[in-house]
Legacy VTK file of the C-alpha trace (Angstrom):
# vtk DataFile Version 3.0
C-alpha trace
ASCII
DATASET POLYDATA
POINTS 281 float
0.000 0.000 0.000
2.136 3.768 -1.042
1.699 6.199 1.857
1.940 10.039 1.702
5.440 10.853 3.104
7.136 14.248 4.374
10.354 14.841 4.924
11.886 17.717 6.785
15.103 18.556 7.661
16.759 21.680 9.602
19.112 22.621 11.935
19.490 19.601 13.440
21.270 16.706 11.649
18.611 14.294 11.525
15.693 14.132 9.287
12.212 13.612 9.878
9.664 11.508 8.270
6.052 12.125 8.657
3.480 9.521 7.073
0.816 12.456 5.469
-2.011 9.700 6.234
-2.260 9.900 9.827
-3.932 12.966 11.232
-3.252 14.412 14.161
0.353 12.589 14.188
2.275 13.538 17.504
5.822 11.842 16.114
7.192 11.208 12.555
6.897 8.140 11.302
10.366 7.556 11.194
13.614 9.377 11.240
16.848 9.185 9.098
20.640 9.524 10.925
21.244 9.626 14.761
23.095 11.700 16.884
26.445 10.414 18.692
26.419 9.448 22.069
29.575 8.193 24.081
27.602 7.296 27.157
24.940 5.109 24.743
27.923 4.410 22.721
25.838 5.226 19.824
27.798 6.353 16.896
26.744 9.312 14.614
24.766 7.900 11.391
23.645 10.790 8.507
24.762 14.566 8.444
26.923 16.303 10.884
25.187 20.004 10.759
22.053 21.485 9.635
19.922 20.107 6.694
19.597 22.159 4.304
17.763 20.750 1.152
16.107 16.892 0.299
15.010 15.918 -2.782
13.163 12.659 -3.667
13.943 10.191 -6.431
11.262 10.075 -9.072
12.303 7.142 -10.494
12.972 5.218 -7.292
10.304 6.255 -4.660
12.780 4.913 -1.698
15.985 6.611 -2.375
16.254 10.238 -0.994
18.779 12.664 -1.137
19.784 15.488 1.361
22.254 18.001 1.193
24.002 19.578 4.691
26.219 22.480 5.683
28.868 19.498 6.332
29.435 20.357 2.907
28.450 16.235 1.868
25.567 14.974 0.078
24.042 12.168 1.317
21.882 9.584 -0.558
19.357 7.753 1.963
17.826 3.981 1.201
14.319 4.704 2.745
13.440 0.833 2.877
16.559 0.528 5.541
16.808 3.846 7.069
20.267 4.312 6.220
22.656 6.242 3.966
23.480 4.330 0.793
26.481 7.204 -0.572
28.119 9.644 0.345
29.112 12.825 -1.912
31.927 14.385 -0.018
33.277 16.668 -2.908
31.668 19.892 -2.400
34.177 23.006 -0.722
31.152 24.319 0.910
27.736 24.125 2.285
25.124 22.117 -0.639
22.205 24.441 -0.333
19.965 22.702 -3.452
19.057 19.287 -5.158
17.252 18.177 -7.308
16.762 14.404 -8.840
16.479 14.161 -12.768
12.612 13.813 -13.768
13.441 11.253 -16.102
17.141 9.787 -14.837
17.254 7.788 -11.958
21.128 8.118 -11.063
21.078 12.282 -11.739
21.463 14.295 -9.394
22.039 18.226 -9.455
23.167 19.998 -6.697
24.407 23.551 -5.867
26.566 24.445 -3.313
28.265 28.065 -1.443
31.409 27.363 -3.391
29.823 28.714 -6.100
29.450 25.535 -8.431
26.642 23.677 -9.772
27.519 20.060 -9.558
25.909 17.329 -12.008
26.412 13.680 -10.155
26.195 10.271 -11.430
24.772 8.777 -8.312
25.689 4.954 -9.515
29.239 5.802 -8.739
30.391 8.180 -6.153
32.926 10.440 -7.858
31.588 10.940 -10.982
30.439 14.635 -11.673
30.578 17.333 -13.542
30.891 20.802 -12.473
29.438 24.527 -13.685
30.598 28.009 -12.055
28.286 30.783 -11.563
30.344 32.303 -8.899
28.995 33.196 -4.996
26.691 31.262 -3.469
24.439 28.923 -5.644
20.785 29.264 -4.449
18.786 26.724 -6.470
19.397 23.906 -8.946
16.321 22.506 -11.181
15.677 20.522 -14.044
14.290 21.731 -17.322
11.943 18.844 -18.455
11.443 19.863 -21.808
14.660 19.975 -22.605
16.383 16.610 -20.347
20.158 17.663 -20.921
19.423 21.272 -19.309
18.922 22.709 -15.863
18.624 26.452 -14.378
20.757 27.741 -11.742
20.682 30.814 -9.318
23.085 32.598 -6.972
23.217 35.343 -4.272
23.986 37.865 -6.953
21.009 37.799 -8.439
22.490 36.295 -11.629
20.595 33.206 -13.125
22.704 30.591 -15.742
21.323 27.997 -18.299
23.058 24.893 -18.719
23.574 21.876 -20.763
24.955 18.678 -19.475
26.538 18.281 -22.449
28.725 21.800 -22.718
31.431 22.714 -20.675
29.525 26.303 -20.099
26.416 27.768 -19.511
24.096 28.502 -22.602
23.703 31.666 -21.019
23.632 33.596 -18.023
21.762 36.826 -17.135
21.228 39.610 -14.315
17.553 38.466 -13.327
17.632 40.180 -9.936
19.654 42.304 -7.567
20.165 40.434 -4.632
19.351 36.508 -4.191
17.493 34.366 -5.880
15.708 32.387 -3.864
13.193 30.964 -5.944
13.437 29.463 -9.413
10.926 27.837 -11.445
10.797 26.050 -14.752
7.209 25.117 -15.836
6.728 21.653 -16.711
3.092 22.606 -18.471
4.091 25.452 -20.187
7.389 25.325 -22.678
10.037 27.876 -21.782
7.905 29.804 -18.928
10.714 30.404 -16.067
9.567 31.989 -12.918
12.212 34.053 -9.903
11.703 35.758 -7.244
14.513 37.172 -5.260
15.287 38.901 -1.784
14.776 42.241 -3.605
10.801 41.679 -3.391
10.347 40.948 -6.728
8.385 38.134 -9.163
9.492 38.252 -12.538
8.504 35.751 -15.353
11.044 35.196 -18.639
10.195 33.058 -22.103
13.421 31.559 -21.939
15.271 29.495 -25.023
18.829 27.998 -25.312
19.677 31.198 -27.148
18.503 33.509 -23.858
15.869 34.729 -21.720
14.033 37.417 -22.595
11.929 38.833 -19.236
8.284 38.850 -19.679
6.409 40.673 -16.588
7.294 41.685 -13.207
5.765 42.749 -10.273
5.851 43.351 -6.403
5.767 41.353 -3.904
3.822 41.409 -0.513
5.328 38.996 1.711
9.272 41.046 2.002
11.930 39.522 1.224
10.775 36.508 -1.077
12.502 33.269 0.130
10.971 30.516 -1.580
8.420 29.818 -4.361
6.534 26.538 -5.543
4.357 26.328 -8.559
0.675 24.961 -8.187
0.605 21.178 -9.717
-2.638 21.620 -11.337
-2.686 25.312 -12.355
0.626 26.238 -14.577
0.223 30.152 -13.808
-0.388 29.905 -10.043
2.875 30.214 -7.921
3.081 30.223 -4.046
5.507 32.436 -2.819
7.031 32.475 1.135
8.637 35.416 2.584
9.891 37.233 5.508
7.178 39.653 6.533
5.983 38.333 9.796
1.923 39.870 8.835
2.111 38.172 5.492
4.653 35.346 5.186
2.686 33.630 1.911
1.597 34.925 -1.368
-0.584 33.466 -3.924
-0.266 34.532 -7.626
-2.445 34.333 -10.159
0.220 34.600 -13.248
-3.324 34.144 -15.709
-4.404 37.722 -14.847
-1.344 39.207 -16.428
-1.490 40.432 -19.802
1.813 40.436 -20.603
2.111 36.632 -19.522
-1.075 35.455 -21.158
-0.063 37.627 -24.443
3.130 35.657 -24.381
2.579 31.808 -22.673
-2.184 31.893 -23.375
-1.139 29.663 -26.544
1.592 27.453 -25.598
0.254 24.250 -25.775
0.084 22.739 -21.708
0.619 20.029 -20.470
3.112 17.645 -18.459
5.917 16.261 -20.280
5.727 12.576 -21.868
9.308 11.404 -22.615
9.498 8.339 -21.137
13.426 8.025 -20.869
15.847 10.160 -21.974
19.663 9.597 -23.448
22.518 8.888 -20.370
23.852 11.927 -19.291
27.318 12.358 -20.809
30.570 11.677 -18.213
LINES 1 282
281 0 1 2 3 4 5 6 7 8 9 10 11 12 13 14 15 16 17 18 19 20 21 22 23 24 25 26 27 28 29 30 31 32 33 34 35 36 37 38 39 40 41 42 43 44 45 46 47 48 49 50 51 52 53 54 55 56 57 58 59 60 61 62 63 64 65 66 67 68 69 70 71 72 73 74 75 76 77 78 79 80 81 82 83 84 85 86 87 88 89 90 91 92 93 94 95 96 97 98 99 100 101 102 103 104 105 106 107 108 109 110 111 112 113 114 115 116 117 118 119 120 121 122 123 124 125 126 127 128 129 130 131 132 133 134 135 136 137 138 139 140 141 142 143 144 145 146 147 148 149 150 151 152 153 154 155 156 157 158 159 160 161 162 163 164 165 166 167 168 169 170 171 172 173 174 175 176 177 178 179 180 181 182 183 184 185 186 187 188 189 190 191 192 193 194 195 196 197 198 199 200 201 202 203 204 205 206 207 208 209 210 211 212 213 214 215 216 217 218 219 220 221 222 223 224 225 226 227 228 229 230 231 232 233 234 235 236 237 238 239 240 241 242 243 244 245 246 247 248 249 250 251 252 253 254 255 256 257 258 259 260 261 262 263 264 265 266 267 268 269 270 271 272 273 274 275 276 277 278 279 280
């Protein structure tokens, strides 16, 4: 029988796992790592600082992965509760992952030291790295185009990349300070969505030529900090923010006329590739 799982991770080391199908749940169903304890003589299984990202495997519903400010990656077996590899290659705190839609063993990840890295999970040191400078913010997947993903820093700057090139595609000034959230619709062909700590929402129809920004418009909830797009409505975003009276924002992208004069006749709909070429080493 599937269940409807959560996972949350922090400041502390270990992760929780709430089962979504219990109400009223007290306890997670489960955690992931333990802390060390001489006294116990329990040794220290999972992350050594604060969690800082997770991202769930597609492909294989039991394999998680979480990146830490122990500057590792980590990539969890759910079925035994236990870390299955360990990336330890990263110079600095991994802030973002992200699984491959389509490839089991690809993994993304962006780190404070600046690089996007592109891992083959099937065997621990094989990756492939992509400078943007500062401190990457987000990693994501482009499923319409399976050798390309988007990535963001704390410069504002946003880069386009292809697995298959030892450089971005291209790289623009989408912000002035962070960007925190980064979106690439999976209904609607080239629609990319940020948001950044300077209280802004901008949309861009973006290509492998460029991006080319579409609307923008204020925010309400202060410095933006994160944004998720609706499953089941392509133009409605959530975004999260500082502002204590008003920490979430939903958009309505469909009342814009700029965006509906540029994405209204793109053809939506979720993506039906079924597998997609090995990523090249």
């Amino acid at each position: 029988m599937e269940c409807n799982l959560c996972a949350l991770g922090g400041m502390d080391p270990v992760i929780q796992v709430w089962d979504l199908d219990i109400e009223n749940c007290l306890e997670p169903a489960f955690k992931l790592g333990k802390k060390p304890n001489k006294k116990k003589k329990i040794q220290r299984v999972g992350h050594k600082d604060a969690v800082l990202d997770l991202s769930w495997n597609r492909n294989f519903t039991h394999v998680m992965a979480s990146g830490s400010a122990d500057n590792t990656v980590l990539l969890w077996d759910l079925d035994q509760g236990t870390p299955h590899t360990k990336l330890d290659y990263f110079e600095d705190k991994v802030q973002s992952l992200a699984f491959h839609p389509l490839e089991a063993q690809t993994l993304a990840a962006g780190a404070c030291d600046g690089r996007a890295r592109v891992a083959d999970c099937r065997t621990a040191a094989a990756h492939r790295a992509w400078p943007l400078g500062a401190e990457i913010e987000r990693v994501l997947w482009d499923v319409h185009n399976p050798f390309c993903f988007a990535m963001s820093n704390n410069e504002g700057k946003v880069a386009y990349v292809d697995c298959r090139q030892d450089q971005p595609l291209w790289t623009i000034q989408a912000h002035e300070k962070e960007v925190t959230g980064l979106i690439l619709s999976d209904k609607i062909p080239g629609l990319m969505i940020t948001i950044g700590t300077d209280e802004k929402l901008k949309t861009w129809d973006i290509t492998s030529a460029g991006a080319v920004q579409v609307s923008e418009r204020a925010g309400r909830v202060g410095q933006a900090l994160c944004a998720a797009a609706c499953p089941d409505h392509p133009l409605a975003v959530a975004v999260g923010g500082d502002n204590k009276q008003n920490c979430i924002e939903l958009v309505d992208l469909s009342t814009s006329e700029e965006v509906m004069n540029r994405f209204g006749s793109r053809p939506q709909g979720t993506v039906t590739t079924n597998n997609a070429e090995a990523m090249e080493s």
